[in-house]
C-alpha positions as CSV (number, residue, x, y, z in Angstrom):
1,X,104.9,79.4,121.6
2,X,103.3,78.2,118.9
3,X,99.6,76.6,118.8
4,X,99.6,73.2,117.9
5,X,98.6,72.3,114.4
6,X,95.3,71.3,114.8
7,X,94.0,74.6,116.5
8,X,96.4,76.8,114.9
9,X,93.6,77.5,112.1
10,X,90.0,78.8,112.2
11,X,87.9,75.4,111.4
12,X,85.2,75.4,109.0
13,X,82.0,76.6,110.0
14,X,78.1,75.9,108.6
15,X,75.9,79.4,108.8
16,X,78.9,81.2,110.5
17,X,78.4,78.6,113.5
18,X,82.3,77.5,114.5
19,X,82.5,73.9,114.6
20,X,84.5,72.7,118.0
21,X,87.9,71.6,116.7
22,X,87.5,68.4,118.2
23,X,84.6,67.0,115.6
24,X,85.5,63.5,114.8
25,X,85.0,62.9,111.3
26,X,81.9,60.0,111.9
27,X,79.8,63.1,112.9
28,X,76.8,61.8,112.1
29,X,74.2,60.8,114.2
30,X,75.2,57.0,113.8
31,X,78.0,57.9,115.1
32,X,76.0,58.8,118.8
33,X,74.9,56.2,121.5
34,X,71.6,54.5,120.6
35,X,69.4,56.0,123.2
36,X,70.4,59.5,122.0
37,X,69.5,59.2,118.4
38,X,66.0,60.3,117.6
39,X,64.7,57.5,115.9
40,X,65.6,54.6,118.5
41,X,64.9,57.6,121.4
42,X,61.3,57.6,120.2
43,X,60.8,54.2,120.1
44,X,62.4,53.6,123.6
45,X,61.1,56.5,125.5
46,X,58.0,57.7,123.6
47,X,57.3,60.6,121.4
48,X,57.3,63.1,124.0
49,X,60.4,62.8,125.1
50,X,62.1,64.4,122.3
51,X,62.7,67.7,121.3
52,X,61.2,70.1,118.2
53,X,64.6,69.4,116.5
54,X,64.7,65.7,117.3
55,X,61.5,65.2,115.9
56,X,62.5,67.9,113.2
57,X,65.4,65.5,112.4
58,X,63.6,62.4,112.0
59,X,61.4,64.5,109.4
60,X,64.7,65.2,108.0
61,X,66.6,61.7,107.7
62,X,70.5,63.3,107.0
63,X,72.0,66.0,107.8
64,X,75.4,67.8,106.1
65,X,78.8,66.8,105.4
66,X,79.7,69.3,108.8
67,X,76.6,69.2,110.7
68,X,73.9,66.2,112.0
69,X,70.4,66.5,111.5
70,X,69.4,67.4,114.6
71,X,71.8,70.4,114.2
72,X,70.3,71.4,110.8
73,X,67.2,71.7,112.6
74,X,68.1,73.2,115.3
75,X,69.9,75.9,112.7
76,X,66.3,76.2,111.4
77,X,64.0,77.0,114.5
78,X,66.7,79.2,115.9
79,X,65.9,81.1,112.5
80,X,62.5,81.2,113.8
81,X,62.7,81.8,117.3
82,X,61.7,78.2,118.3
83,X,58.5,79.7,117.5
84,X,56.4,76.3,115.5
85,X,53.7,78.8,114.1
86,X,56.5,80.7,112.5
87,X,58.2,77.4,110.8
88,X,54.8,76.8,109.1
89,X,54.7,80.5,107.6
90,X,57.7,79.3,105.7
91,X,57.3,78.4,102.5
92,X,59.4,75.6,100.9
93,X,61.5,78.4,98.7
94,X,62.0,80.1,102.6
95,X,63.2,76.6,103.8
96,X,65.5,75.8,101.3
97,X,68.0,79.1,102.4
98,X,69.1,76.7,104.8
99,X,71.8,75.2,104.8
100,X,71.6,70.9,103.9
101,X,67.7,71.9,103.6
102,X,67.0,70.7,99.1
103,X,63.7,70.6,98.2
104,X,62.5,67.2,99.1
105,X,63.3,68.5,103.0
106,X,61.6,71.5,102.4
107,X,58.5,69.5,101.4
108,X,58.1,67.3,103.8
109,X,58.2,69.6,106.6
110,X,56.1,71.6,105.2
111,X,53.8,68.5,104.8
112,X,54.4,67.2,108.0
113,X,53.4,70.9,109.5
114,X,49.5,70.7,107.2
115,X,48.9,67.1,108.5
116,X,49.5,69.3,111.8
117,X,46.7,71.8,110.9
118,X,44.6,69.7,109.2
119,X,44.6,67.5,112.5
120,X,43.3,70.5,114.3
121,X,41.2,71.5,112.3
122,X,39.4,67.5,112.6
123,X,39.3,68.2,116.4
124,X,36.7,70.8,115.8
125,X,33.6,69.9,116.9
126,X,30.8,69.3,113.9
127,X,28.4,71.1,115.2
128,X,29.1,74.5,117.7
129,X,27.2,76.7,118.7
130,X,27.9,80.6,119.0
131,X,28.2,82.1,122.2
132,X,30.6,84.7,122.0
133,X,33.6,86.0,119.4
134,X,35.8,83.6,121.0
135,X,33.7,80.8,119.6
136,X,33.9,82.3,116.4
137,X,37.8,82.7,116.4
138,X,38.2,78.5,117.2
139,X,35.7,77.8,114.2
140,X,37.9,79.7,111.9
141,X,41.5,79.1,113.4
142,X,42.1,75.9,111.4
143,X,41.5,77.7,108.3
144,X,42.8,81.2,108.6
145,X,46.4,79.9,110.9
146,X,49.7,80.6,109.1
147,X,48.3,81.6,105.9
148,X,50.2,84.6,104.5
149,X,47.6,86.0,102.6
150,X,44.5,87.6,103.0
151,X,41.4,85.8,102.7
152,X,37.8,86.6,103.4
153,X,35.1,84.2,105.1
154,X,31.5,83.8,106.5
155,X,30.2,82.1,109.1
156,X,26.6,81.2,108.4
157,X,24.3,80.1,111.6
158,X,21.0,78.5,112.2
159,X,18.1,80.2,113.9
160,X,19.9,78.9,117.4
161,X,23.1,79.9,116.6
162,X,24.9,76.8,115.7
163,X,27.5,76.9,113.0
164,X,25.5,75.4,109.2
165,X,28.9,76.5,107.5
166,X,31.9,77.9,107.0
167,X,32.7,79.7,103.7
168,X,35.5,81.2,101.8
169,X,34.5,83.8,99.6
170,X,38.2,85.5,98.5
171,X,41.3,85.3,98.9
172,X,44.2,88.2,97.6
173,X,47.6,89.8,98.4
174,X,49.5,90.5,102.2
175,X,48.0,93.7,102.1
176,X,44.3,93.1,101.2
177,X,41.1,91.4,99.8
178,X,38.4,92.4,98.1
179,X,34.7,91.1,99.3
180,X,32.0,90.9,97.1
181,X,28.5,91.4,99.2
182,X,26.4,89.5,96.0
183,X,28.7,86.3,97.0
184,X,28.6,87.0,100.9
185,X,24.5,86.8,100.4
186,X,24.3,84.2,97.8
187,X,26.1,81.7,100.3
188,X,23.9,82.6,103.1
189,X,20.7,82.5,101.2
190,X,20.9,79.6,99.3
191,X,21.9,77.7,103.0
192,X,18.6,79.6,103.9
193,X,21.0,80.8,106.9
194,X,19.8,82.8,109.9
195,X,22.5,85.0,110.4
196,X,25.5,85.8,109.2
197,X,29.2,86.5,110.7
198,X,31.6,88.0,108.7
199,X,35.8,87.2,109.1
200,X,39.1,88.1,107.4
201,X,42.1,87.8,109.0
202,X,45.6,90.4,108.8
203,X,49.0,88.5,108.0
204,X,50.6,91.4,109.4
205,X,49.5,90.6,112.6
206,X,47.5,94.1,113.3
207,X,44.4,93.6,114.8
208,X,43.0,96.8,114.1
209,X,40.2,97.4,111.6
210,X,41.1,99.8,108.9
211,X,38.8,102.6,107.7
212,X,38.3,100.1,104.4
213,X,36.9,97.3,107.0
214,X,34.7,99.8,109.1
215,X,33.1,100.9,105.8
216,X,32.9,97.7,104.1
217,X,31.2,96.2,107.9
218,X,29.0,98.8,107.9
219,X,27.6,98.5,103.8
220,X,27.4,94.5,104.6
221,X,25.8,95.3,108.0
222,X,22.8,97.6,106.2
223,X,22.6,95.2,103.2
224,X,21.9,92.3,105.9
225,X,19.6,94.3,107.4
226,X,17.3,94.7,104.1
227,X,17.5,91.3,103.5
228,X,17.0,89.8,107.2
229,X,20.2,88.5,107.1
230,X,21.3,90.4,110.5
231,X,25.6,90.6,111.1
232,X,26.3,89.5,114.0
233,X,30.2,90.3,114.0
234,X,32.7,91.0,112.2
235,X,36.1,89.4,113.2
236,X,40.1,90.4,112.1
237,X,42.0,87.3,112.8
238,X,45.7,86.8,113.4
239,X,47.4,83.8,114.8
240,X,47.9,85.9,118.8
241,X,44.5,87.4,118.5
242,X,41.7,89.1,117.2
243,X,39.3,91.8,116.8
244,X,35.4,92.2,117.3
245,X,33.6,94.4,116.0
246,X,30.6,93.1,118.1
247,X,32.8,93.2,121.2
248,X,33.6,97.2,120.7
249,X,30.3,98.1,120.1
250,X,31.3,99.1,116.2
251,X,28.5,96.8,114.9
């Protein structure tokens, strides 16, 4: 016996997802009752009550010929575990591999994932005061998070420990950067700073300190030393952790 017509093919598919053979053609999200569709669902019940890919949809406005834009986001954070701090390593060229995701997508999400960040960073309190290398790994989280690059900073503090600045001094490649100790000083000289904390953090996600950062901690550390410009730490960032070299006694 034969199938009928309508199921006796394979239906089109978007990323190798099958559609169910029963999509009407209005498969849009217009198409849905008014409390389900994101826009009027945030306005009824509130902001929380949606989803990452509802409120990834709204970001996106339209979906595909084949698939809603709920469902093109939902394409997209599967792609990414669910995992939000892995949607805002992509970058817009990353985004754009996905299917019904042009460039004017790709740039608002990435947008709407800074304001995110930025927002964050805001929170931080203007003046803190370091206790411990946790303290130090909130002051620099807003500027080291998602970044897939290596970048060097210094945390420069006050005779009491509070936080007078936060400064970049270089940024390079996945694999490395190169830190210069005239700049590290300069900066923490001319802010007639007290101390002086030393950060970089590892895209790669390895906490450990390679034989290039224990010898590069210790010149710094002896160099702050002549000038009295004591290290207090030295801290390897990534986005799950971190590494002190205060905390295991390598300072």
């Amino acid at each position: 016996m034969q199938p009928p017509d309508h199921l006796s093919e394979k239906q089109p598919t978007e990323e190798g997802v099958p559609l169910p053979y029963e999509t009407p053609a209005s498969f849009g999200i217009k198409s849905w009752a008014e409390e389900d569709r994101p826009r009027e669902k945030l306005m009824q019940k509130g902001r929380a009550a949606l989803s990452d890919a509802e409120l990834m949809a709204i970001l996106l406005g339209s979906g595909t010929a084949k698939l809603s834009a709920v469902d093109v986001a939902k394409l997209i954070l599967k792609a990414v575990n669910n995992d939000l701090n892995a949607l805002a390593r992509l970058s817009i060229k990353e985004l754009m591999r996905h299917k019904g995701i042009g460039e004017a997508k790709a740039i608002t999400i990435v947008a709407a994932l800074e304001l995110g960040r930025r927002r964050k960073e805001a929170d931080a309190p203007a003046r803190t005061t370091i206790t411990n290398s946790r303290d130090i790994y909130r002051v620099v989280q807003p500027h080291l998070q998602d970044l897939p690059h290596e970048e060097f900073w210094v945390v420069l503090l006050n005779r009491a420990n509070v936080v007078m600045r936060t400064v970049s001094v270089s940024r390079g490649g996945v694999a490395g950067t190169v830190a210069d100790p005239k700049l590290i000083f300069k900066e923490a000289l001319e802010q007639l700073a007290s101390s002086v904390i030393l950060v970089h953090n590892h895209p790669s996600g390895n906490r450990n300190p390679s034989a290039a950062d224990i010898a590069l901690t210790r010149k710094l550390k002896e160099a702050g030393q002549f000038l009295d410009l004591p290290i207090l730490d030295h801290l390897i960032y990534t986005d799950t952790g971190y590494f002190s070299f205060s905390d295991e006694g390598m300072l």
